[in-house]
MARTI-691740 format. One record per residue: x, y, z of N, C-alpha, C, O, CB in turn. Coordinates in steps of 0.02 Angstrom, whole numbers. Glycine has a CB too. Layout:
! residues N
KOLRO     n_x     n_y     n_z    ca_x    ca_y    ca_z     c_x     c_y     c_z     o_x     o_y     o_z    cb_x    cb_y    cb_z
KOLRO       X       Y       Z       X       Y       Z       X       Y       Z       X       Y       Z       X       Y       Z
...
***
This chain:
! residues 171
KOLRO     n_x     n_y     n_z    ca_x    ca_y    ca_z     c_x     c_y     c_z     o_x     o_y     o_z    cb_x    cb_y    cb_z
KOLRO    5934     888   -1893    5898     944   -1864    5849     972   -1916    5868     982   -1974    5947     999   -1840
KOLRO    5793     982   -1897    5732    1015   -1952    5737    1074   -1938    5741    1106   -1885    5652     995   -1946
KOLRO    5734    1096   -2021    5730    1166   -2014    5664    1210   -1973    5619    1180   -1944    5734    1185   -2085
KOLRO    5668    1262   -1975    5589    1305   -1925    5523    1275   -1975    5478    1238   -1954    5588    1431   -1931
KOLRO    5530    1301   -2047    5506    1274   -2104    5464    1211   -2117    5405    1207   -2135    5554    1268   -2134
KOLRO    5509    1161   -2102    5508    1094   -2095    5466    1067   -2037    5417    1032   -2051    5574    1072   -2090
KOLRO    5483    1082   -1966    5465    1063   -1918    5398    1092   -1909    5357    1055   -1881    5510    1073   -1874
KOLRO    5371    1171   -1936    5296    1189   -1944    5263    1144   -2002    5207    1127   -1983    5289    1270   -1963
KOLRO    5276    1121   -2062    5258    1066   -2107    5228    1004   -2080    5177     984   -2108    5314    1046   -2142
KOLRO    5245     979   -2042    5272     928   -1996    5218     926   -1957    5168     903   -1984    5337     941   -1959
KOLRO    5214     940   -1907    5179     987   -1859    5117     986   -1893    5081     939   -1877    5211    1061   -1847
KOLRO    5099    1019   -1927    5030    1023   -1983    5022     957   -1992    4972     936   -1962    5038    1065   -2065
KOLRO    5047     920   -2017    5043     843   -2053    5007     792   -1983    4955     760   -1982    5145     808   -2082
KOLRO    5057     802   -1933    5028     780   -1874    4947     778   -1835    4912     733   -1812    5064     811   -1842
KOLRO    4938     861   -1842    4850     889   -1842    4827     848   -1893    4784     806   -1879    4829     979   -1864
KOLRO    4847     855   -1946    4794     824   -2015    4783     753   -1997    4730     725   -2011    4833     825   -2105
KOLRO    4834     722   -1964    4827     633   -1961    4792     636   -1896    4778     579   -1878    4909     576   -1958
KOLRO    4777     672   -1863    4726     678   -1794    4673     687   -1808    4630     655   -1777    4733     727   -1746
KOLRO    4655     729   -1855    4564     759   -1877    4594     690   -1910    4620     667   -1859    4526     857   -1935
KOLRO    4606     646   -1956    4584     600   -2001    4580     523   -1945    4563     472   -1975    4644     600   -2074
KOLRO    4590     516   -1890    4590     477   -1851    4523     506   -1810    4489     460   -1786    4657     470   -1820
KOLRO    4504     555   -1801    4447     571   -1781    4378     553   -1817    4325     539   -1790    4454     630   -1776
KOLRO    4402     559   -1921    4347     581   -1925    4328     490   -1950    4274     470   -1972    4337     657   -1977
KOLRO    4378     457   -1941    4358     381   -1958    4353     337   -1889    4357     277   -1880    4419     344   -2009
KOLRO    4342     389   -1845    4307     366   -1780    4249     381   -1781    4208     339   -1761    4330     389   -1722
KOLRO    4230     435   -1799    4144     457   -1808    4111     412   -1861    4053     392   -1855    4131     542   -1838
KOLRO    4150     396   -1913    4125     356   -1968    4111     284   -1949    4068     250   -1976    4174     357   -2025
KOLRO    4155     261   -1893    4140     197   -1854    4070     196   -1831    4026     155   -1845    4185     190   -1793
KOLRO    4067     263   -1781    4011     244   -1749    3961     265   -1779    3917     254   -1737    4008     260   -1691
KOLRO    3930     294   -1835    3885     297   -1865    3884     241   -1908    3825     226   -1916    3882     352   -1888
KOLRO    3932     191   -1949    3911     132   -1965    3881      77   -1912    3850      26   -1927    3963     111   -1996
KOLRO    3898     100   -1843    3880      43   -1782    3810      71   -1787    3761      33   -1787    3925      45   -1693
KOLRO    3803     128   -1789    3720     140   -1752    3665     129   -1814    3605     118   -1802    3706     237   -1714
KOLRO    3695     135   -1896    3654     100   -1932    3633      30   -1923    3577      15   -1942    3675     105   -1982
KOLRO    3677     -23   -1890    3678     -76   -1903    3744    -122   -1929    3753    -183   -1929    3634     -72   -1935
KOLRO    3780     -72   -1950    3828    -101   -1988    3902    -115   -1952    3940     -67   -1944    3834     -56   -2047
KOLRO    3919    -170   -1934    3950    -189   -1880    4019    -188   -1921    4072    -164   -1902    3923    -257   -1843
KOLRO    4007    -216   -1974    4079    -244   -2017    4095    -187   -2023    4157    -189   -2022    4081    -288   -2091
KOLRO    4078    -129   -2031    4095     -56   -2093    4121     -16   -2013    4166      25   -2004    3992      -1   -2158
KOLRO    4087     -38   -1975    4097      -4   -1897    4183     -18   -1868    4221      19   -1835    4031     -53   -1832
KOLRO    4191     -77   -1891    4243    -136   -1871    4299    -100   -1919    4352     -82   -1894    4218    -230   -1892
KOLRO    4286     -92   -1981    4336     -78   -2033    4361      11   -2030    4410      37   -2057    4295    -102   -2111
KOLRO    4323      35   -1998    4330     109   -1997    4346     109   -1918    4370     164   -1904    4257     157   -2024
KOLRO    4344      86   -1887    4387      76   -1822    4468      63   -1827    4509     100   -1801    4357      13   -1784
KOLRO    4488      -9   -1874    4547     -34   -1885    4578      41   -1921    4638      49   -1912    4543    -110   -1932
KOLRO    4541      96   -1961    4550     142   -2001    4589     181   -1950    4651     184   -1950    4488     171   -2035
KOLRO    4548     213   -1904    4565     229   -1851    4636     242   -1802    4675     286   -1784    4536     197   -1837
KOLRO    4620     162   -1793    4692     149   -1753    4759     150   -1805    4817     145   -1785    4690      66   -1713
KOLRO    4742     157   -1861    4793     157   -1927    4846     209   -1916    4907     208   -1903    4754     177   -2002
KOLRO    4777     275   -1930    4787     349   -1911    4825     359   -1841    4881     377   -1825    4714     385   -1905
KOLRO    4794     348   -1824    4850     377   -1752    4900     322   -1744    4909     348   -1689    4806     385   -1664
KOLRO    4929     287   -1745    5012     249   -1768    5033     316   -1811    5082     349   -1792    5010     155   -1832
KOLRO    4994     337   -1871    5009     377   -1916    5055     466   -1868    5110     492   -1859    4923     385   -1961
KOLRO    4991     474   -1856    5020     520   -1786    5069     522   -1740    5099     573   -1722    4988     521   -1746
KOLRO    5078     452   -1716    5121     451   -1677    5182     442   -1701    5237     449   -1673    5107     415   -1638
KOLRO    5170     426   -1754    5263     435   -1815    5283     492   -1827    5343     504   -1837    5267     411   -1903
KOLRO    5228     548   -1828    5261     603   -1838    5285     628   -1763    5332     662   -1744    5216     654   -1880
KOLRO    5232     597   -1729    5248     646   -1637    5299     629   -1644    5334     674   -1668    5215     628   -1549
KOLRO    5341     557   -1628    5382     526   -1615    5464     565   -1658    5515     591   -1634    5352     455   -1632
KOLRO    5436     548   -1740    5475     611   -1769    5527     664   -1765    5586     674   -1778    5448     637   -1774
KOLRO    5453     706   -1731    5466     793   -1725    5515     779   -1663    5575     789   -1671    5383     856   -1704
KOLRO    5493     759   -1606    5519     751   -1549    5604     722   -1555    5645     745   -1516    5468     704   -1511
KOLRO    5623     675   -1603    5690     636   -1620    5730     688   -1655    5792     683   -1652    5679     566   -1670
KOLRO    5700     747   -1693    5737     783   -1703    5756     843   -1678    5790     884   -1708    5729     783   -1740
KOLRO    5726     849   -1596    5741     901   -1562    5696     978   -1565    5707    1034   -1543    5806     905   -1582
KOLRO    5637     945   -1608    5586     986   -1600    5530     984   -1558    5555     970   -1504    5567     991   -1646
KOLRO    5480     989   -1552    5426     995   -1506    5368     991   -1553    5373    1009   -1612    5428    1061   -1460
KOLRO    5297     961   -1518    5264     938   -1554    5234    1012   -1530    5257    1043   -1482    5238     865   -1550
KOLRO    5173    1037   -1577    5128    1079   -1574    5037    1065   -1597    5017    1067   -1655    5163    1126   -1611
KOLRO    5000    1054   -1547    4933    1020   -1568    4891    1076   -1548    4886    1104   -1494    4912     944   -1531
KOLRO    4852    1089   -1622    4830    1134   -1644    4745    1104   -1640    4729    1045   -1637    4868    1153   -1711
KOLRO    4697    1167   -1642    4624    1154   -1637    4608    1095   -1700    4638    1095   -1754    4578    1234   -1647
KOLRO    4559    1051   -1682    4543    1029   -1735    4462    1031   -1761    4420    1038   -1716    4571     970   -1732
KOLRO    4436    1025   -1834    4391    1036   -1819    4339     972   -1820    4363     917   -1830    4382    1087   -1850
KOLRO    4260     978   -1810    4220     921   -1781    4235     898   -1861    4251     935   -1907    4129     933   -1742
KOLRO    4220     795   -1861    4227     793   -1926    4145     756   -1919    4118     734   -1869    4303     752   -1961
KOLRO    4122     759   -1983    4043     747   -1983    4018     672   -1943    4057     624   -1942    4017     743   -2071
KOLRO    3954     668   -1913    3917     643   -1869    3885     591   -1923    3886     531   -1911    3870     696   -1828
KOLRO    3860     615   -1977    3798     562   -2023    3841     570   -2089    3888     608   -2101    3694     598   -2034
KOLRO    3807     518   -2130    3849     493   -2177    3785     493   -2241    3732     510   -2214    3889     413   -2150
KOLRO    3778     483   -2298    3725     473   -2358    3721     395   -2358    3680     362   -2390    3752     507   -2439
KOLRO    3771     371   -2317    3756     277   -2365    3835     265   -2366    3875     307   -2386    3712     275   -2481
KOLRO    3854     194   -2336    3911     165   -2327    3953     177   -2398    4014     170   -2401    3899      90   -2306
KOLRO    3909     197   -2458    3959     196   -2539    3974     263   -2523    4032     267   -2541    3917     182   -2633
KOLRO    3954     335   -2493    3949     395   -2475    4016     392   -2424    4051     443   -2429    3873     415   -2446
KOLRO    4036     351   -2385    4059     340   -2335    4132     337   -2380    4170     385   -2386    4025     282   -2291
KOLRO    4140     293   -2398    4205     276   -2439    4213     301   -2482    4269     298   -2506    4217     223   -2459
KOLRO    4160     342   -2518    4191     411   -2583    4228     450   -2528    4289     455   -2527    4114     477   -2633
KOLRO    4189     475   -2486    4217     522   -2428    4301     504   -2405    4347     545   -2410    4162     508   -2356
KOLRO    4309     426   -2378    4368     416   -2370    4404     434   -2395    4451     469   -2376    4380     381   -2368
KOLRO    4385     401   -2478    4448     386   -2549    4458     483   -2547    4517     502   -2548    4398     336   -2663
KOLRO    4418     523   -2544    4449     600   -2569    4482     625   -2502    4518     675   -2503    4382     663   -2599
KOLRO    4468     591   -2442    4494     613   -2402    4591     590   -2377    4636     616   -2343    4439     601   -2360
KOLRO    4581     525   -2420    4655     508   -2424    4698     519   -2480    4756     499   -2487    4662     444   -2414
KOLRO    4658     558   -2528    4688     567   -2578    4729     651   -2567    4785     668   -2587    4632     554   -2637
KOLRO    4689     685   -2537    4694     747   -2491    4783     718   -2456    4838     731   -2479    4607     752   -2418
KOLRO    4769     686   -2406    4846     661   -2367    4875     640   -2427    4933     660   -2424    4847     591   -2303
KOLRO    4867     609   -2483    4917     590   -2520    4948     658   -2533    5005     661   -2509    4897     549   -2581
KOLRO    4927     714   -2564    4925     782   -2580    4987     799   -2520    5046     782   -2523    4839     823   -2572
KOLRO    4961     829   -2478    4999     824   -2413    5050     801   -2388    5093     828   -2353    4977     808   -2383
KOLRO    5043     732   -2414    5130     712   -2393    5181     715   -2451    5242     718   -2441    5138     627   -2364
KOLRO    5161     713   -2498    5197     719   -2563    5221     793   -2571    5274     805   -2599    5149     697   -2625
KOLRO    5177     849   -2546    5191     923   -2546    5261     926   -2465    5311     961   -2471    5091     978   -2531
KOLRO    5251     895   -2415    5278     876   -2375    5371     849   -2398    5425     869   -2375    5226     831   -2353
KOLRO    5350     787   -2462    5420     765   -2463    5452     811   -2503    5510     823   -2487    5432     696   -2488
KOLRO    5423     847   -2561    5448     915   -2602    5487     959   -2551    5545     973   -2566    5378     963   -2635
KOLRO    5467     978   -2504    5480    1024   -2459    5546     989   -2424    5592    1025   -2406    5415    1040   -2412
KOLRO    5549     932   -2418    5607     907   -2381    5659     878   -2421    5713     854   -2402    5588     858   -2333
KOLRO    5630     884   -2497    5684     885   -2552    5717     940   -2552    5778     935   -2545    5661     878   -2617
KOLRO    5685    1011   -2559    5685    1056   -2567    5753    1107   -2510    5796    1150   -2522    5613    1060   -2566
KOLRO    5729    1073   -2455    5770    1085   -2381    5840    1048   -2372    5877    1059   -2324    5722    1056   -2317
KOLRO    5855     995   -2431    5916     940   -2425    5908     909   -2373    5957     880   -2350    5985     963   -2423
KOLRO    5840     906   -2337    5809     861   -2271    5824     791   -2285    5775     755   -2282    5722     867   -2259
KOLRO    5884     761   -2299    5877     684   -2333    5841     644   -2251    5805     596   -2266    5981     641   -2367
KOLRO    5845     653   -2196    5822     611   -2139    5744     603   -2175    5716     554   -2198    5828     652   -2053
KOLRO    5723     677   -2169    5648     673   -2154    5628     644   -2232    5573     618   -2221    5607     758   -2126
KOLRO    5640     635   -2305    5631     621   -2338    5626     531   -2348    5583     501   -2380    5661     661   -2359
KOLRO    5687     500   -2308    5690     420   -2312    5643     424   -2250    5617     369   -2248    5777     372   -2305
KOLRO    5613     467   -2188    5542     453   -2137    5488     451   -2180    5455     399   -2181    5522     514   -2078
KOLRO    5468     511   -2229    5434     497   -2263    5413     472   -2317    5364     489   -2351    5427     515   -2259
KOLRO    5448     436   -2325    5439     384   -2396    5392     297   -2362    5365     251   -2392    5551     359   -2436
KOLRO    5403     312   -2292    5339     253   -2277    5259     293   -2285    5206     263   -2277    5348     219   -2179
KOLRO    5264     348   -2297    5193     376   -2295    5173     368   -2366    5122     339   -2385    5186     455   -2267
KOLRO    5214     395   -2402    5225     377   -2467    5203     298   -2490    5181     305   -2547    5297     391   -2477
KOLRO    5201     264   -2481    5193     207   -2481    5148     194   -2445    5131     135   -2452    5238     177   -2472
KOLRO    5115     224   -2403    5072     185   -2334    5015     215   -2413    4995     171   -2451    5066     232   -2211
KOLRO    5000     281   -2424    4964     324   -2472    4940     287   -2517    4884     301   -2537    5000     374   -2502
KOLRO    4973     231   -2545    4953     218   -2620    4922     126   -2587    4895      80   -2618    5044     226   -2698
KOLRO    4932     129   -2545    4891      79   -2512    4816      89   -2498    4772      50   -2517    4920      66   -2453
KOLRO    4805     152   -2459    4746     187   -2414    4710     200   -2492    4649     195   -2488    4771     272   -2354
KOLRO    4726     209   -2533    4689     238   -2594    4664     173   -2630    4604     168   -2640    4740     287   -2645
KOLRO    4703     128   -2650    4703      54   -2688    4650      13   -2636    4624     -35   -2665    4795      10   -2693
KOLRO    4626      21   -2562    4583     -18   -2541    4517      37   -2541    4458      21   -2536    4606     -54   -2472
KOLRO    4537      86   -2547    4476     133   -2546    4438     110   -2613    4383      83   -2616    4497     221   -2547
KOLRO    4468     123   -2649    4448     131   -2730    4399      27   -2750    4348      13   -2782    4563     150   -2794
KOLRO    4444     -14   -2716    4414     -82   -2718    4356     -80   -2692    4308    -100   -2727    4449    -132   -2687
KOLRO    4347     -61   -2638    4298     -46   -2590    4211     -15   -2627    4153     -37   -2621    4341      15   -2541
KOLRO    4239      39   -2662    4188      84   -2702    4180      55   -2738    4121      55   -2757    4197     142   -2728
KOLRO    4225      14   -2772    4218     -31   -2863    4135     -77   -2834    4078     -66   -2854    4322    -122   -2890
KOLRO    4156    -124   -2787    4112    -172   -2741    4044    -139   -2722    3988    -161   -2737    4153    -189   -2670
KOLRO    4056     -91   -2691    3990     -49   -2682    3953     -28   -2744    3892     -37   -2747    4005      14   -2645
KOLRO    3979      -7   -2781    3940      22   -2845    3899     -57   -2869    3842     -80   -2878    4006      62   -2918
KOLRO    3935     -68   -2870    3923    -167   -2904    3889    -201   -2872    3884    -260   -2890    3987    -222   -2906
KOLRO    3851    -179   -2810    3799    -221   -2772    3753    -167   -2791    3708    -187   -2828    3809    -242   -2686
KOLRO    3751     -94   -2774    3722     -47   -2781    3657     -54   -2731    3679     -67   -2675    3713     -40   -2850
KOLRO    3585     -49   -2729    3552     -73   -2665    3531    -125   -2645    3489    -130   -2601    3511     -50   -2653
KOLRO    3566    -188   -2686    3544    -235   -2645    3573    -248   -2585    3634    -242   -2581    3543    -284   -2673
KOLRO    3536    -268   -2527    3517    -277   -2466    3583    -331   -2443    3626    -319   -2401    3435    -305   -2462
KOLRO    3574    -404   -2493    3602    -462   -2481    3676    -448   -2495    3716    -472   -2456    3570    -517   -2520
KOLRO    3698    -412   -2547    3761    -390   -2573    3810    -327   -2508    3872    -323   -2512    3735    -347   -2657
KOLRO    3782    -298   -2472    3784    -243   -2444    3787    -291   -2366    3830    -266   -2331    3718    -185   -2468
KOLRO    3751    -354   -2329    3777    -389   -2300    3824    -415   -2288    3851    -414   -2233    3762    -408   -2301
KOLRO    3859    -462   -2370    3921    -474   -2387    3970    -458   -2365    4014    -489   -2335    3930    -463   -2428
KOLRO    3958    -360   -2393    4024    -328   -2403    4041    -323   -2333    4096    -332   -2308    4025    -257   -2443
KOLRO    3957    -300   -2287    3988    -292   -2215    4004    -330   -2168    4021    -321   -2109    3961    -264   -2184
KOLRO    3994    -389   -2210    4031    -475   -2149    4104    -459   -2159    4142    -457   -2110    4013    -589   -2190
KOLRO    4135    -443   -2247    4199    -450   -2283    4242    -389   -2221    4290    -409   -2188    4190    -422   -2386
KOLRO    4218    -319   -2215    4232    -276   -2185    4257    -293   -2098    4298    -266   -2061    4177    -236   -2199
KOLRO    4206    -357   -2086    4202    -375   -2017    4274    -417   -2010    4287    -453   -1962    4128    -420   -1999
KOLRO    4310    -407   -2057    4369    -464   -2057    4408    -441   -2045    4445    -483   -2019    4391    -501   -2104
KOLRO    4436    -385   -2045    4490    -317   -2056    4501    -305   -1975    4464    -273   -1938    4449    -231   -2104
KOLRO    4572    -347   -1951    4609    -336   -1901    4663    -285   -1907    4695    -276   -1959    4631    -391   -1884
KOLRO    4677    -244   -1836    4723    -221   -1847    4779    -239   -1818    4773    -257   -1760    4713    -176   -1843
KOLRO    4853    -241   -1851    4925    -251   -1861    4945    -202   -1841    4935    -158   -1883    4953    -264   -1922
KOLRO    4972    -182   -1791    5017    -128   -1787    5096    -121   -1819    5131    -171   -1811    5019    -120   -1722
KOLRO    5122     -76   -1846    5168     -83   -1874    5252    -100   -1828    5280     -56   -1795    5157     -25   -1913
KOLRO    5271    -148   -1834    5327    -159   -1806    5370    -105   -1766    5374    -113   -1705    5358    -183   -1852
KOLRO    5391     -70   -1785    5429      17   -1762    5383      56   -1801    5371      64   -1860    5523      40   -1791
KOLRO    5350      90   -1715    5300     156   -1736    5343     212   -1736    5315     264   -1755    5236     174   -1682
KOLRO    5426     221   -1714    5461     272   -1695    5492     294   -1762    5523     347   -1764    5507     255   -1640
KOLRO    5483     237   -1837    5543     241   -1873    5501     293   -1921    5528     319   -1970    5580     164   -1906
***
């Protein structure tokens, strides 16, 4: 059973993985309407990441006899500076959820929450993934910098990125 505490934490975490499934849906389609199909493709798979992400917590809150609560969210940006702009943006924006879920597992240390602590230790881990392809990603970009032919590459490489859904979205 989650504490009141816990289950508003929670709850929050849920909104946050909704605006971040939103805002790497907008980031899709502004890489589609540049041209950029692969970066369109890869921030889509981003996407559908996020909400699995979401639905672990819906799924969650709900297993422990709480109720989900979905809160306003806000618009996340329309235009972008440049696909390397795009993925600085990501990398601080998942570094933000790293923040978040780690302040999250404190709190469920904190609560003797051992359930919600072994739930969230896949986020924990999902985190240092989302950051390690972000950060490759930027290394690559900086390293073509504007060439044209290099920046093709990356967005054929991007065009490769299927998504896997995770075996148990409930666990």
């Amino acid at each position: 059973m989650l504490s009141k505490k816990m289950a508003t934490a929670l709850n929050n975490q849920l909104n946050t993985e909704l605006f971040s499934a939103h805002l790497y849906l907008s980031m899709s389609s502004y890489a589609n309407s540049i041209g950029l199909k692969g970066a369109a493709n890869w921030f889509m798979v981003q996407y559908q990441e996020e909400m699995i992400h979401f639905m672990k917590f819906y799924n969650y809150i709900n297993s422990q006899g709480e109720h989900v609560t979905l809160g306003p969210l806000d618009a996340p940006p329309s235009e972008f500076p440049s696909l390397l702009g795009m993925f600085e943006q990501t990398l601080q924006h998942e570094m933000f959820i790293t923040r978040s879920i780690n302040e999250l597992t404190e709190l469920a240390v904190g609560e003797k929450d051992h359930a919600t602590q072994i739930f969230l230790q896949w986020f924990v881990t999902e985190q240092v993934e989302e950051e390690e392809n972000d950060r490759e990603l930027i290394g690559k970009l900086k390293l073509i910098g504007d060439n044209g032919y290099g920046l093709l590459m990356i967005d054929n490489e991007l065009g490769t990125r299927v998504f896997t859904p995770p075996a148990d979205t409930n666990a």
